[in-house]
C-alpha positions in Angstrom: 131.0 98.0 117.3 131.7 99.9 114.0 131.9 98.3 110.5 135.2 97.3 109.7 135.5 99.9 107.2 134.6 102.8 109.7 137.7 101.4 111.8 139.8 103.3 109.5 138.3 106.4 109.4 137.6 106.7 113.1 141.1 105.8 114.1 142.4 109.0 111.3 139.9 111.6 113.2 141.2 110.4 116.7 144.7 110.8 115.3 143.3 114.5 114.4 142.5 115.0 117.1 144.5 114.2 119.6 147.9 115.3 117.4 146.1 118.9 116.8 146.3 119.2 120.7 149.5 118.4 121.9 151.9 121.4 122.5 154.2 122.1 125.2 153.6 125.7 124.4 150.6 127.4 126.2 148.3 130.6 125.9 146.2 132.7 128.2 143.5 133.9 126.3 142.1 137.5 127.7 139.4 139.4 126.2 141.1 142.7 126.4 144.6 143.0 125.7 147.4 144.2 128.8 147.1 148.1 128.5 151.3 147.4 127.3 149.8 146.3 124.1 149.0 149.6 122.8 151.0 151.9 124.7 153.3 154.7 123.1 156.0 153.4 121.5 159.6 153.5 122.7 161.6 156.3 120.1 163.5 152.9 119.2 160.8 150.2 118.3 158.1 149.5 116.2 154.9 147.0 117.2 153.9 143.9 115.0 150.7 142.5 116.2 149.9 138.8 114.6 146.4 138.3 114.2 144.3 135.4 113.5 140.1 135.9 113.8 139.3 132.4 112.5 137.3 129.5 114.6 138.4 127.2 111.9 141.8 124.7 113.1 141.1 126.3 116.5 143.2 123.3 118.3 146.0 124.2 115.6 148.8 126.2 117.0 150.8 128.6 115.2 154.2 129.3 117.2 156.2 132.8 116.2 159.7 133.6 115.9 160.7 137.2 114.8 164.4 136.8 113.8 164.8 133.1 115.8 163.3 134.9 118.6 160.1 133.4 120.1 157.5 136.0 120.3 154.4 134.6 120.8 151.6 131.6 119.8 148.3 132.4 117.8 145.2 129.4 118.3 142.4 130.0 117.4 140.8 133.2 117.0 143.5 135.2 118.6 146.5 137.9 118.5 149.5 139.6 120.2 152.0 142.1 119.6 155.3 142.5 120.5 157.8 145.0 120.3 160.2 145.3 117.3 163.3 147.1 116.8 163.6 149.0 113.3 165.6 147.3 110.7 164.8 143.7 108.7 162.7 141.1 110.5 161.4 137.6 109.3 158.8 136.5 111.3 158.4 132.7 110.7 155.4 130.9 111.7 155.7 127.3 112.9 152.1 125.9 111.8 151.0 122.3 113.5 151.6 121.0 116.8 154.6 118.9 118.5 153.6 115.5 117.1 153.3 117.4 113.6 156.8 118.7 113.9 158.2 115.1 114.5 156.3 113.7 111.3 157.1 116.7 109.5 153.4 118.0 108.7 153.6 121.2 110.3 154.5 124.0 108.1 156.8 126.8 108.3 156.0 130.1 106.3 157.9 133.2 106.7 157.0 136.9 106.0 159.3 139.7 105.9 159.4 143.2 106.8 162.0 146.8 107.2 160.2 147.9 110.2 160.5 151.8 110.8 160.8 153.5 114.3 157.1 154.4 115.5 155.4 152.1 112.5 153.0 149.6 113.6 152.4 146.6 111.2 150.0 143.4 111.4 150.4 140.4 110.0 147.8 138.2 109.2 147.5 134.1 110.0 144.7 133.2 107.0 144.3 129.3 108.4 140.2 129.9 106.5 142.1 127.1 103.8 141.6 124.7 106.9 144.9 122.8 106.9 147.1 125.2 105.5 148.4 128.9 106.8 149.2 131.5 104.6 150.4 134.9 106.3 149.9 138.3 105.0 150.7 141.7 105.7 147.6 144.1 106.2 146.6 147.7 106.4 145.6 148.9 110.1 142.0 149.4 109.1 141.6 145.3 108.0 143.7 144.9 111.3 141.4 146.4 113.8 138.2 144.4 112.2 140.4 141.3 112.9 141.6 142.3 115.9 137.7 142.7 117.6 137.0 139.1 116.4 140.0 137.8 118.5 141.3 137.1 122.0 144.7 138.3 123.3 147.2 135.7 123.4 149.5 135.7 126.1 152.3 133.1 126.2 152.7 131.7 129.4 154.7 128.5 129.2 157.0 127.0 127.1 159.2 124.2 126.5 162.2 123.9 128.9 165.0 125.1 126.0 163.0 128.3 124.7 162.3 131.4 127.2 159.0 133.4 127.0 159.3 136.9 125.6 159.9 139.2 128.6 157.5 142.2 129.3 158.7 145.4 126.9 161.5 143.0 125.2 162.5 144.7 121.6 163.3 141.9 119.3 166.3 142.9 117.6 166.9 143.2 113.8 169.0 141.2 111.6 172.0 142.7 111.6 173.5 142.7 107.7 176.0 140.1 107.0 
């Protein structure tokens, strides 16, 4: 039996625990990435890769949308990349899982970008803070020391209103208003 004033404290770290595992989105972690995720580019794309080599919140998932559009998941240390077409793009990352969402302690941050035909950009999800996530853009060098800490994330299931990102999809870019 615990002392009444451990009750507290144990019942907060089951919460944690149990409410930094529930998603109805799901990954397929692969040590080597699909040969896809390097291949040449198409003439009209670009590549953004989204990396995140920390253990730390590894239960924590961080859902992206490039432009509203879902294009993968990061959880612990992992990546992907997905195909971009050149123009703007604001990749927004939903950090926290379902039951955070409903009692509005995930976090959404956003990071921009005017992607080029041919360019290849990476985007960082810093979650070292522990509970918060910070995003960054960084230079290919940084990007391929992240990369070799990290698993490629696959998406493989989602929740019943959303679609997975199809194989060779090119998310489109905002179109100016």
């Amino acid at each position: 039996m615990l002392p009444r004033r451990a009750l507290p404290l144990a019942l907060a770290s089951l919460t944690g625990l149990l409410a930094s595992s529930c998603t109805k989105y799901e990954l397929a972690l692969h040590e080597n990435a699909p040969p896809s995720a390097f291949a040449p580019l198409p003439a009209d794309a670009a590549r953004i890769c989204v990396l995140r080599p920390h253990g730390v919140a590894s239960l924590v998932p961080a859902v992206v949308r490039d432009n509203g559009r879902l294009v993968g998941m990061t959880k612990g240390p992992s990546y992907f990349c997905y195909l971009a077409e050149p123009g703007f793009h604001t990749v927004l990352t939903r950090y926290g899982d379902d039951i955070d969402a409903k009692l509005g302690s995930d976090a959404l941050v956003d990071a921009t970008l005017t992607a080029e035909p041919g360019g290849h950009y990476f985007l960082h999800h810093d979650v070292s803070a522990i509970l918060t996530l910070s995003v960054k853009w960084v230079a290919p060098t940084r990007a391929n020391e992240m990369i070799a800490e990290c698993d490629y994330a696959e998406l493989v299931e989602v929740p019943s209103n959303e679609s997975l990102p199809a194989p060779g999809e090119i998310v489109r870019a905002a179109r100016p208003q």
